[in-house]
C-alpha positions in Angstrom: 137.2 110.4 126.6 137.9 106.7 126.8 138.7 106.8 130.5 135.5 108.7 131.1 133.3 106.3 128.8 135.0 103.4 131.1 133.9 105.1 134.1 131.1 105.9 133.5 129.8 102.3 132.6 131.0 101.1 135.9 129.6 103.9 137.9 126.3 102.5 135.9 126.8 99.2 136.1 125.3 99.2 139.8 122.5 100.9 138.9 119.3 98.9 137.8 119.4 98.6 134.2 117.0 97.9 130.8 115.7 99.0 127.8 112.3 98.6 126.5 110.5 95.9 128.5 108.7 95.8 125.2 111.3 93.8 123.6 111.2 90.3 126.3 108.0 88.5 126.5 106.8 88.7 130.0 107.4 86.3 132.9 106.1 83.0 132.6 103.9 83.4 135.3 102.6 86.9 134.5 99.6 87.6 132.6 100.9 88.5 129.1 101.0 91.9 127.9 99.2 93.9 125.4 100.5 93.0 122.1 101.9 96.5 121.4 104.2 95.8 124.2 105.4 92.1 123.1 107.1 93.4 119.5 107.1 97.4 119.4 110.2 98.3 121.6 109.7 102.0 121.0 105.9 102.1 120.7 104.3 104.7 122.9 102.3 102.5 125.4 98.5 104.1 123.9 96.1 102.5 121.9 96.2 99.5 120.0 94.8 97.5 116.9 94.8 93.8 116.6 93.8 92.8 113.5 92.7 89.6 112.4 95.8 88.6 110.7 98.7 90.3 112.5 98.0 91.7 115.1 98.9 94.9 113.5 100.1 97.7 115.6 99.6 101.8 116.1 100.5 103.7 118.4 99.5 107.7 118.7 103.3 108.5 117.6 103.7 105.8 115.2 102.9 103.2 111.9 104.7 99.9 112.1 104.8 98.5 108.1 105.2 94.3 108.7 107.8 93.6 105.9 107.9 89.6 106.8 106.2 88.8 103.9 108.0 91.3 101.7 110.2 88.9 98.8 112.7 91.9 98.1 113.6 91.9 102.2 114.1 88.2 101.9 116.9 87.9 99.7 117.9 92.0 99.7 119.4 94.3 102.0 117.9 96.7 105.0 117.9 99.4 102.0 115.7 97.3 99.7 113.1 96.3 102.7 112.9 100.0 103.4 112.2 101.1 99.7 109.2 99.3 100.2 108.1 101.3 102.9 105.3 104.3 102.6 107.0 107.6 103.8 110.7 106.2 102.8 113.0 106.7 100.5 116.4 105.1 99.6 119.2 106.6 97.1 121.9 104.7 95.1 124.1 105.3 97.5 122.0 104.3 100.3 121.2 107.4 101.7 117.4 107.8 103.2 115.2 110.3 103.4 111.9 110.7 105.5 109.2 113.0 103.4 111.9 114.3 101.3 114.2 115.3 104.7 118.2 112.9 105.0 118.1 113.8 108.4 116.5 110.3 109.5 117.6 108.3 113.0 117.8 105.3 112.7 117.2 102.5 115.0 117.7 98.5 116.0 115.0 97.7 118.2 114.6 101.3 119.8 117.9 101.5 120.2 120.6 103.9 118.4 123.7 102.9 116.7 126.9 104.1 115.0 126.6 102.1 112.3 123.7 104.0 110.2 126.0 107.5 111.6 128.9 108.8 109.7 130.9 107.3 107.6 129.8 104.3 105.8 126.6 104.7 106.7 125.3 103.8 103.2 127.2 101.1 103.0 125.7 99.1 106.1 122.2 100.0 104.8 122.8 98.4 101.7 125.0 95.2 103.0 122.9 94.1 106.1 120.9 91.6 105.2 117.0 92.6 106.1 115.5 88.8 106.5 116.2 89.4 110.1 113.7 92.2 109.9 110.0 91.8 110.6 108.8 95.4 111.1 109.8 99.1 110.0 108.5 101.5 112.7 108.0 104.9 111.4 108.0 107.7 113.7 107.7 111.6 112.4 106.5 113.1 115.0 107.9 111.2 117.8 106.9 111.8 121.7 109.1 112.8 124.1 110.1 109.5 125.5 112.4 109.6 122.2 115.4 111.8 121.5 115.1 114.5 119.7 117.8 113.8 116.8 116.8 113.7 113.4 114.3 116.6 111.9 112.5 114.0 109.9 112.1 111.7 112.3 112.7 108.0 113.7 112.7 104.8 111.5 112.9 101.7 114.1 113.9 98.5 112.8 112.3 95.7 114.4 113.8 92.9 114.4 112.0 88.8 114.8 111.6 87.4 117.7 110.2 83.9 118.4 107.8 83.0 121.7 107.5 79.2 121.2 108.9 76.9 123.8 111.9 74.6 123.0 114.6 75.1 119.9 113.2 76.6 117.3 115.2 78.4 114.1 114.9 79.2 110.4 117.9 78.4 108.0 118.2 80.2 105.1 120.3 81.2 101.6 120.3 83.5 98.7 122.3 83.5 95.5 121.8 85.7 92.8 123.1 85.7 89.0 125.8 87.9 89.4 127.8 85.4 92.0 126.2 87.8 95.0 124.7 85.3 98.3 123.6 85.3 101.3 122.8 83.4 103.7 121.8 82.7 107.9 120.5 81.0 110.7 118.8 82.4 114.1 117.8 80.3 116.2 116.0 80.4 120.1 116.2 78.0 122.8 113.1 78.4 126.0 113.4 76.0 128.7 111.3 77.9 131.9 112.9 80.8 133.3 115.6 80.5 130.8 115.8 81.9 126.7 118.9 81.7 124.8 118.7 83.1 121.0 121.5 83.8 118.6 121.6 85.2 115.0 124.6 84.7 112.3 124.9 85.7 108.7 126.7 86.6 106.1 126.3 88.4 102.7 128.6 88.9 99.9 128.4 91.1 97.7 129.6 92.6 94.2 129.1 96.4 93.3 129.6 98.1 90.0 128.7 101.3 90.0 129.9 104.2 87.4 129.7 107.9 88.8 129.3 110.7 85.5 130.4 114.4 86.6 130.3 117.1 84.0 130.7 120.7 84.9 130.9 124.1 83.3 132.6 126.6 85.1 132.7 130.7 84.2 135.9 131.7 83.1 135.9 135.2 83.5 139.0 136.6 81.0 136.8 135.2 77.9 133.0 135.2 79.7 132.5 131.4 78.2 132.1 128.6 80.6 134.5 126.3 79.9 133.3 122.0 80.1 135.3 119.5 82.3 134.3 116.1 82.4 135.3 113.8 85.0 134.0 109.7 84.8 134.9 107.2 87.2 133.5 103.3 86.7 134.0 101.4 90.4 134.1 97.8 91.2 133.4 96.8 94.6 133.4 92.9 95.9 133.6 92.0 99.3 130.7 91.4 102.2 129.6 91.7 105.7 129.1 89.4 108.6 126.4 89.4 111.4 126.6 87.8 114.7 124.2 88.1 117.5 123.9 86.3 120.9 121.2 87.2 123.2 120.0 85.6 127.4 117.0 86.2 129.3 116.2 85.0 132.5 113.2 85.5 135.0 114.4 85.8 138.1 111.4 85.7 139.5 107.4 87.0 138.8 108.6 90.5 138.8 112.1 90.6 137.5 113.7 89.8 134.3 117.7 90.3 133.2 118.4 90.2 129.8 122.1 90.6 127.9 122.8 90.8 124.5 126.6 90.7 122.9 126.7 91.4 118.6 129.6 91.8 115.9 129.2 92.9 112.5 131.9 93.0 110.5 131.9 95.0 107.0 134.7 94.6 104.3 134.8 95.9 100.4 138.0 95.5 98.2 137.3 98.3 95.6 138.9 98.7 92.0 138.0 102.7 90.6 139.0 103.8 87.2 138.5 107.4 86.9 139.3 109.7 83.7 139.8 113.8 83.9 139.3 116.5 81.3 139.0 120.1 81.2 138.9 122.5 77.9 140.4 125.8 77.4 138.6 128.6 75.6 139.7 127.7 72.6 138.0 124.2 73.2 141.6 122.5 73.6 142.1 119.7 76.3 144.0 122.2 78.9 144.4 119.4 81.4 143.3 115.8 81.7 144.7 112.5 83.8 144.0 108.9 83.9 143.7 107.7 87.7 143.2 104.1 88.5 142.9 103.7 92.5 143.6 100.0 94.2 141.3 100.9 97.7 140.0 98.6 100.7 137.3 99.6 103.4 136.4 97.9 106.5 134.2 98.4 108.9 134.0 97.0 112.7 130.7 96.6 114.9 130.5 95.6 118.4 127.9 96.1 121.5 127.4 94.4 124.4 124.3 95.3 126.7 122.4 95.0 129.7 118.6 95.1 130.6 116.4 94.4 133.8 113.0 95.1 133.8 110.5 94.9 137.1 107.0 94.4 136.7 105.4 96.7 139.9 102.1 96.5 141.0 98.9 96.6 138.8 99.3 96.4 134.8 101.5 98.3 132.6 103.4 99.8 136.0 106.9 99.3 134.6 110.5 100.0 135.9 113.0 99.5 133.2 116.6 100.0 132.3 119.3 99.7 129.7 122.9 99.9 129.7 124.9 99.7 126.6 128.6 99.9 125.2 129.3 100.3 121.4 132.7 100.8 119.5 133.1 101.0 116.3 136.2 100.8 113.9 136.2 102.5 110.1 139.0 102.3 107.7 139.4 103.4 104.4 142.8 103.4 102.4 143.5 103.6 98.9 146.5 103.6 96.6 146.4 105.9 93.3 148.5 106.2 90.2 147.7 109.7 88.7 149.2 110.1 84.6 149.1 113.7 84.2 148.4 115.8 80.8 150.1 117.9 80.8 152.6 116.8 83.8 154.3 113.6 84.8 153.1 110.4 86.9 152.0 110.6 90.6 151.4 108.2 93.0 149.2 108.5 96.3 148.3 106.4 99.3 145.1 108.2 100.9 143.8 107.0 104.4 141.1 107.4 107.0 140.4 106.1 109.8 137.5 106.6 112.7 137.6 105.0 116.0 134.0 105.5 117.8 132.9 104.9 121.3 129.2 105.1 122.7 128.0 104.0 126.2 124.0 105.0 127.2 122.2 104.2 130.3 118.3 104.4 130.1 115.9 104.3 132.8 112.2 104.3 132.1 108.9 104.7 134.5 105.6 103.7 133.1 102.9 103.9 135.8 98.9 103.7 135.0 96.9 106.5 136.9 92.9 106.6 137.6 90.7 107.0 134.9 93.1 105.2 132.1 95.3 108.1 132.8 99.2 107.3 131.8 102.2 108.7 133.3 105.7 108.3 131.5 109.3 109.6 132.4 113.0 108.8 132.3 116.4 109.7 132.3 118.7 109.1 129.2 122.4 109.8 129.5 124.7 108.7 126.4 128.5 109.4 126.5 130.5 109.7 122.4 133.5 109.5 121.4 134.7 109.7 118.1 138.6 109.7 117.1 139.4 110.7 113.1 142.5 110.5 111.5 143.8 111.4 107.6 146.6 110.4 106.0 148.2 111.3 102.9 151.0 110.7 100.7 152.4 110.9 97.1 156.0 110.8 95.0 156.8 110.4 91.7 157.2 106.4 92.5 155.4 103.6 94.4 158.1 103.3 96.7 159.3 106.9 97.1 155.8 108.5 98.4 156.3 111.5 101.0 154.2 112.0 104.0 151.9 114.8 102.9 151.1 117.7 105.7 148.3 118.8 104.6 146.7 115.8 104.3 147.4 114.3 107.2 145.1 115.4 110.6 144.2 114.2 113.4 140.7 115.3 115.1 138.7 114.3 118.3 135.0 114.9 118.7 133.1 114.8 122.0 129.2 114.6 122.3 127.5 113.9 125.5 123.8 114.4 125.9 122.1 114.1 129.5 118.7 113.7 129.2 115.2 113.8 131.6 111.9 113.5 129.8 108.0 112.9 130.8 104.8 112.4 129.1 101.5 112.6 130.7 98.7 111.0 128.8 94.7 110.8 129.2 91.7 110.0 127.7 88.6 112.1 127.6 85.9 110.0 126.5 86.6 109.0 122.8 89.3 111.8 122.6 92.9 111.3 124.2 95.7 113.7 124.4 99.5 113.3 125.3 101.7 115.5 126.6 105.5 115.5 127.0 108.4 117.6 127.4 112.4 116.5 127.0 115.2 118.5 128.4 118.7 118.2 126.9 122.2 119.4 128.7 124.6 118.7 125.5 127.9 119.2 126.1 130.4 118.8 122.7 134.6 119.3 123.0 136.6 119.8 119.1 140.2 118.7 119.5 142.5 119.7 116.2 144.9 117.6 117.4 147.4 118.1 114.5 146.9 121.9 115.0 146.6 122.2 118.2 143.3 123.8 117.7 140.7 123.1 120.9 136.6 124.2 121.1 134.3 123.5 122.9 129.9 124.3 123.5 127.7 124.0 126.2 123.4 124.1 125.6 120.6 123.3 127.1 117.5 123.1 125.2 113.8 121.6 125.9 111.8 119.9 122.9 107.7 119.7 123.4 105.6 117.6 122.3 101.9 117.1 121.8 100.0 113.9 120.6 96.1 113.9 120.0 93.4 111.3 118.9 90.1 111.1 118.5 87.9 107.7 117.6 84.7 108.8 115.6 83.7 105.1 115.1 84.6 101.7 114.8 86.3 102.4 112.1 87.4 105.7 112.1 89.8 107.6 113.8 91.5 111.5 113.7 94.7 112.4 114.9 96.8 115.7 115.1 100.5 116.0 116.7 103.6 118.1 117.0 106.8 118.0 118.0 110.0 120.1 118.2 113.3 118.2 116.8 116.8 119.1 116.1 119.8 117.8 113.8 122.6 118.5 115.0 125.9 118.6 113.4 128.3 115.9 112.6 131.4 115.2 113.7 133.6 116.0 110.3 131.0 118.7 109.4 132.2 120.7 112.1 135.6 119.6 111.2 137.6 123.0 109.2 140.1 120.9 107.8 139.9 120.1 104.2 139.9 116.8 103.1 141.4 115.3 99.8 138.9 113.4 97.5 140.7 113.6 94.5 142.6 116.0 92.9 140.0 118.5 91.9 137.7 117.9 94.6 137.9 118.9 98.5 135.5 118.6 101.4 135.3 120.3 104.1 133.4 121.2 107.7 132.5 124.3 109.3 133.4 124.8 113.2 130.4 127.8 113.2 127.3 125.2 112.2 124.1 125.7 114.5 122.6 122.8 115.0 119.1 122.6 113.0 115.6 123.4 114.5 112.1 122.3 113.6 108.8 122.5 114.2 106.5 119.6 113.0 103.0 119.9 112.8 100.7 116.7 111.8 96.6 116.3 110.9 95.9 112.6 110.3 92.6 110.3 109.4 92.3 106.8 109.4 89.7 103.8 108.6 89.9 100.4 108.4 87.3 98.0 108.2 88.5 94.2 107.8 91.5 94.0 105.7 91.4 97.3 104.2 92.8 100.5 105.7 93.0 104.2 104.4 95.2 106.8 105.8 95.8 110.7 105.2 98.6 112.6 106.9 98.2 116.2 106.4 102.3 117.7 107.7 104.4 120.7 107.7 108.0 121.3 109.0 109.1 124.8 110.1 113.0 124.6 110.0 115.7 127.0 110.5 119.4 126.9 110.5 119.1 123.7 107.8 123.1 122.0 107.3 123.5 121.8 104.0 126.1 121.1 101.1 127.5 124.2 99.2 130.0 124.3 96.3 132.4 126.5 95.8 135.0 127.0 92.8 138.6 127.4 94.0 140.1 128.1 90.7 142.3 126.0 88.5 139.5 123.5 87.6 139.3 122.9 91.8 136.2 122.6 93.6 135.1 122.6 97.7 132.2 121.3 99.2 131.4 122.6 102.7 128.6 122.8 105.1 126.6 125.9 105.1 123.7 126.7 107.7 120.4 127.4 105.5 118.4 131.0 106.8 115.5 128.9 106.8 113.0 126.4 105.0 109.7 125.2 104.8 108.1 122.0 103.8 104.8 120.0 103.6 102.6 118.0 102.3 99.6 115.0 102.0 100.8 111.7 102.4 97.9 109.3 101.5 98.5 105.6 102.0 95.6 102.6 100.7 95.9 98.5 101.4 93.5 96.1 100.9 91.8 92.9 99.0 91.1 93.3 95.2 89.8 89.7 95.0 90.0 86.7 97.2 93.5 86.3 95.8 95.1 89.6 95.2 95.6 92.2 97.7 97.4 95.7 96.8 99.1 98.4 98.8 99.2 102.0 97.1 101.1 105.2 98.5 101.6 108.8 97.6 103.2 111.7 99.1 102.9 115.3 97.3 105.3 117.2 99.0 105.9 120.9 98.8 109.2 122.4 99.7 110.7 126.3 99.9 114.3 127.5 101.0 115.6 130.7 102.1 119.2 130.7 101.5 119.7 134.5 101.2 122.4 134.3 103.9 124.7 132.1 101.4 124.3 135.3 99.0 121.5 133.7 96.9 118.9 136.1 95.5 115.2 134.9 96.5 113.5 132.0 98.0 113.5 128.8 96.3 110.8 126.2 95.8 109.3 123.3 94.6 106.5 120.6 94.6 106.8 116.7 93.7 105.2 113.8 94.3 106.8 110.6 94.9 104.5 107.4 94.9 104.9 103.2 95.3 102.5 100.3 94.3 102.3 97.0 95.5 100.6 94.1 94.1 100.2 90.5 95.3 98.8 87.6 94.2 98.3 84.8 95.8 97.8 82.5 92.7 97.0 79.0 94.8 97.4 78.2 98.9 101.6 77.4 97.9 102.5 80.1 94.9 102.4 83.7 96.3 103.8 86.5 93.4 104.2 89.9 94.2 105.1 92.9 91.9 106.1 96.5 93.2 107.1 99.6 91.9 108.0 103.2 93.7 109.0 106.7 92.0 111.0 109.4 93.7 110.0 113.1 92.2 112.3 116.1 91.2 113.6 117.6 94.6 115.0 120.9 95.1 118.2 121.9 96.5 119.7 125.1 97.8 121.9 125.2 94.1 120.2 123.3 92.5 117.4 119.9 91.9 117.6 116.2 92.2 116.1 114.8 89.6 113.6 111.9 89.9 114.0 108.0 90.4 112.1 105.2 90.1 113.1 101.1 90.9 110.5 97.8 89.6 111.0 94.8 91.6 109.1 91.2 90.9 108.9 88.1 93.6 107.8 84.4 93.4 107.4 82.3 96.4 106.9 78.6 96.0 105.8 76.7 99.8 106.3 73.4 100.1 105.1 72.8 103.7 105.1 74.3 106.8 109.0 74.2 107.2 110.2 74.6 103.5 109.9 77.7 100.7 112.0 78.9 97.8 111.7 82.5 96.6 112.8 83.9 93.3 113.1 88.1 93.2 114.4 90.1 90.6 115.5 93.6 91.9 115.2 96.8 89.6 114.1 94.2 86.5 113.6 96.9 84.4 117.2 99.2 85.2 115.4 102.3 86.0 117.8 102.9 89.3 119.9 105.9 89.2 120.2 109.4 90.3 121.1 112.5 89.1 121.9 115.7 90.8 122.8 119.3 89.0 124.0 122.1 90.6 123.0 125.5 88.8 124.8 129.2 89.9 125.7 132.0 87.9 129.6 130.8 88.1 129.1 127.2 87.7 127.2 124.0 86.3 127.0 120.5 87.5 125.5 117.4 86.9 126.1 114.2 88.7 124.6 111.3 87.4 125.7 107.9 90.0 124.2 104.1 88.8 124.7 101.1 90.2 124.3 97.3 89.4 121.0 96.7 91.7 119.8 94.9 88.9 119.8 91.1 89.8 117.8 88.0 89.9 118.2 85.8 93.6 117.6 82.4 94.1 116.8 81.1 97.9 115.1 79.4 100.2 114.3 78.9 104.0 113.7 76.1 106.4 112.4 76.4 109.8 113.2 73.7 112.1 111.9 72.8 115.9 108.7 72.4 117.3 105.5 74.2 116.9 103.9 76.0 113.9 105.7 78.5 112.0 103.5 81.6 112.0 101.9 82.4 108.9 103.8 84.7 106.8 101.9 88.2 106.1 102.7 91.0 103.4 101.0 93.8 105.6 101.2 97.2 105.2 98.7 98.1 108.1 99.6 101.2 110.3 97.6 104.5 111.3 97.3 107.1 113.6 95.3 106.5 117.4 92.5 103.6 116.4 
């Protein structure tokens, strides 16, 4: 796979090459383009909104949420800016969900990466700092010109970008009372034809968390289910590193090359003491152990990529192109001392390491037709490569550990995806419509290396789309869209071989998944008049062949998780989102979503559909108390979710912000994060053999210190807390 990764970027390399022209400001010379196209790299190219403010964008496939002026994003992570963020959710361990669905995409300026994939993924949500951010794009019912992945849908990070001439930069740092900082500068150089910019941070961070797990298991000689009770507390210190160096150049009116080169690297030294016990019948301790685990984690980031973009004749006629190349190193060891009751003293060292490759070439046509008509289509080819190994071993001494065979593996996972799409849009009077249609040749190769196990599957599916809007007034607008996505399968969860976790708990993949399919149907309103905006999202998902965890009891106290295709499930809801001015001072931004949720899971052998409805909700309140002291208070609440065996129970984070501005160039901020230590979550598992509940909380709670300085010429732009977004306007 890495030979045909390396030839396949050279055969590329000669081809014309960008991403989104979206994401360079046009050619000096040129006219500029519509402000959708300046900042949203993965907007659809449809209608617009400037606002008075912020020139605010929505697209008919999208809601971009400004966080600039968010105080938890300026001293927090990317997890803590998207918590803040109608339609989002983020767990304590950093997972997110979209409307109540995990299977999100997630994107840096329209662009994919394996750092929010696989392992870790958590992790980098919750240790990359999100002051670089200046927009969440939301996308649930992308178009076509998007891929497919993800049944929930597309959150694009956008990140800031600066068009004043000269040097211009922003310094800035973060400490918190726990010993936790942060800290970066970005800064941009334009001289004529030429733009350098360059990003570096750093954020370090400390971690205690504490993970509860008490079960009741059937024991079928005496028909009592019999308690075990298994508490691990976990210290984590360590941080991550960001580095980012970026060139454009106009070679002339009509052509721009841009390249881009970033490193992040990720590193956690972790400290786990866990405790095991398990009664008998007779309500004796039949088994317990004491297991204190000395582990390290580290994570490696790098890209380097390629764009040119050609402005053709007559507005918005666009050629563009992007070439990319990503790797990506995980490794996770960890050293265990076991005490045994009843039993003797064992030692481990566990290990796992991922080595992952990704090259993509993009090419994109935009050309404008008579009569405001729009015609869109592309190619999008992305080559994977994804390397796994596990290692175990354990003796009765530090220095006497044997090499374990069964847990030690070695698997290799191929994905490549070759990709044509084309969307067709036009406008009929105060009603538009879009079409599109994406066709996907996937081709994926298993390699059980230490078993000398090979698979491999072919498909070819399309995925439609269909985007509508219709402007009533001024003010406002209707909107209705679908759209056909799948998820597939991971790399491990197609993986058979079981993994170790501890010594009562396995994992393991399923080499007979189907990937999952969904139909997603929308019915949106909108007004806004002035500062204040309503919107209503109507949705339902149509899913089948759902991945999901099942739990299984393997006797002796031992329990394996493995993924399990769902029969089928259905979901929907009203999302209702409301932002506007209270007083001349304080300004508010409500959310809700009640969401409605069913699964069929009669082809895992349980009896009857399931089902459930929440609702899930966040406030924001700001106050802008006089023209340098801005204070901002916001809360959000999670609702009971159901699961195939069982629920998630609800969750709910507060979080306070001060900003004081001194001029132009200088402000400190003061946030407290989860100030009242509502954060955790708890998940049970109910069957007729066995009873779980998982309760995992973390040390979120914290009070940061900073503050920024921008320094070069020009005005910094004023700094906005705006929620905006909407369907077609």
């Amino acid at each position: 796979m890495r030979l045909k990764l390396a030839l396949f970027a050279a055969a590329t390399a000669l081809l014309p090459v960008v991403g989104h022209a979206q994401t360079a400001p046009a050619p000096a010379a040129q006219t500029a383009p519509k402000p959708a196209a300046k900042e949203g790299s993965t907007s659809v190219e449809a209608v617009t909104i400037t606002s008075d403010s912020t020139a605010t964008r929505t697209s008919i496939d999208s809601r971009s949420y400004s966080v600039t002026n968010d105080l938890s994003a300026k001293t927090g992570s990317i997890a803590d800016a998207l918590r803040n963020v109608p339609s989002v959710e983020v767990d304590v361990r950093g997972n997110v969900s979209l409307r109540g669905d995990e299977n999100v995409t997630i994107m840096i300026d329209g662009k994919p990466s394996n750092q929010f994939t696989g392992e870790g993924k958590g992790d980098a949500l919750m240790s990359m700092p999100a002051d670089q951010i200046d927009r969440v794009e939301v996308m649930t019912n992308p178009s076509a010109a998007f891929r497919p992945d993800g049944s929930a849908g597309i959150i694009n990070l956008v990140t800031k970008k600066t068009m004043k001439p000269g040097t211009n930069g922003t310094f800035r740092f973060n400490v918190d009372t726990l010993g936790r900082h942060n800290g970066g500068v970005s800064a941009t150089r334009r001289n004529g034809k030429l733009t350098l910019s360059g990003d570096a941070s750093y954020r370090r961070d400390t971690q205690d968390a504490r993970q509860l797990i008490q079960r009741e298991t059937l024991d079928t000689a005496s028909g009592r289910f019999l308690p075990t009770t298994q508490d691990a507390d976990v210290q984590n210190k360590g941080g991550m590193a960001n580095l980012r160096g970026g060139v454009d150049y106009d070679l002339d009116k009509q052509n721009r090359i841009s390249g881009e080169v970033r490193y992040r690297r990720m590193q956690f030294d972790s400290d786990i003491h866990e405790t095991y016990a398990a009664q008998n019948a007779a309500g004796a301790t039949a088994r317990a152990y004491v297991r204190d685990l000395d582990g390290k984690m580290t994570r490696d980031n790098a890209a380097v990529s390629a764009d040119w973009r050609r402005q053709l004749k007559g507005a918005d006629h666009l050629l563009t192109s992007h070439l990319e190349y990503e790797v990506t190193d995980f490794q996770r060891d960890f050293d265990a001392r076991t005490a045994n009751t009843p039993g003797g003293t064992v030692y481990e060292h566990v290990g796992l390491g991922v080595d992952q490759e990704r090259a993509n070439w993009k090419l994109d046509y935009t050309k404008p037709l008579p009569k405001d008509v729009k015609l869109k289509t592309g190619l999008d080819f992305e080559l994977a490569s994804n390397d796994f190994t596990n290692f175990g071993a354990s003796g009765a001494s530090a220095g006497g550990l044997v090499t374990d065979p069964a847990r030690t593996n070695r698997y290799l996972y191929d994905q490549d995806v070759y990709a044509g799409y084309v969307t067709y849009e036009r406008p009929f009077g105060d009603f538009t419509v879009q079409g599109g249609l994406r066709a996907e040749q996937v081709q994926i190769d298993l390699n059980d290396v230490t078993h000398a196990v090979r698979a491999d599957n072919s498909y070819f599916k399309v995925y439609p789309t269909l985007h509508t809007g219709y402007r009533l007034n001024e003010n406002q607008n209707f909107s209705a869209s679908f759209s056909r996505r799948v998820q597939r399968p991971g790399a491990q969860d197609l993986h058979p071989y079981r993994v170790y976790i501890d010594p009562f708990n396995y994992r393991q993949g399923n080499p007979n998944l189907k990937p999952q399919i969904t139909d997603s149907f929308e019915l949106g309103w909108q007004y806004r008049k002035g500062p204040t905006t309503y919107l209503a999202t109507a949705y339902f998902r149509d899913a089948k062949d759902g991945v999901t965890d099942v739990v299984s009891n393997l006797g002796n106290g031992v329990f394996l998780t493995t993924r399990e295709n769902l029969g089928k499930s259905r979901s929907g809801g009203v999302e209702l989102v409301a932002n506007g001015r209270l007083t001349k001072t304080l300004t508010y931004n409500l959310s809700g979503n009640v969401f409605w949720n069913e699964i069929d899971a009669a082809n895992l052998g349980f009896a009857g559909n399931r089902s459930g409805t929440t609702l899930s909700g966040r406030a924001n309140l700001n106050w802008q108390a006089t023209p340098k002291d801005f204070f901002q208070a916001n809360v959000f609440t999670s609702g009971k979710r159901i699961t195939p065996q069982g629920y998630r129970e609800p969750f709910k984070m507060l979080n306070l912000g001060y900003r004081r501005k001194v001029n132009d160039k200088l402000s400190f901020v003061v946030t407290a994060q989860d100030a009242a230590d509502w954060f955790q979550e708890v998940v049970v598992t109910e069957t007729p053999t066995l009873r779980d509940r998982t309760r995992r909380s973390a040390n979120v709670r914290s009070v940061f210190f900073g503050f920024s300085y921008a320094f070069g010429g020009g005005k910094a732009r004023p700094e906005q807390f705006d929620f905006s977004g909407g369907g077609p306007g």
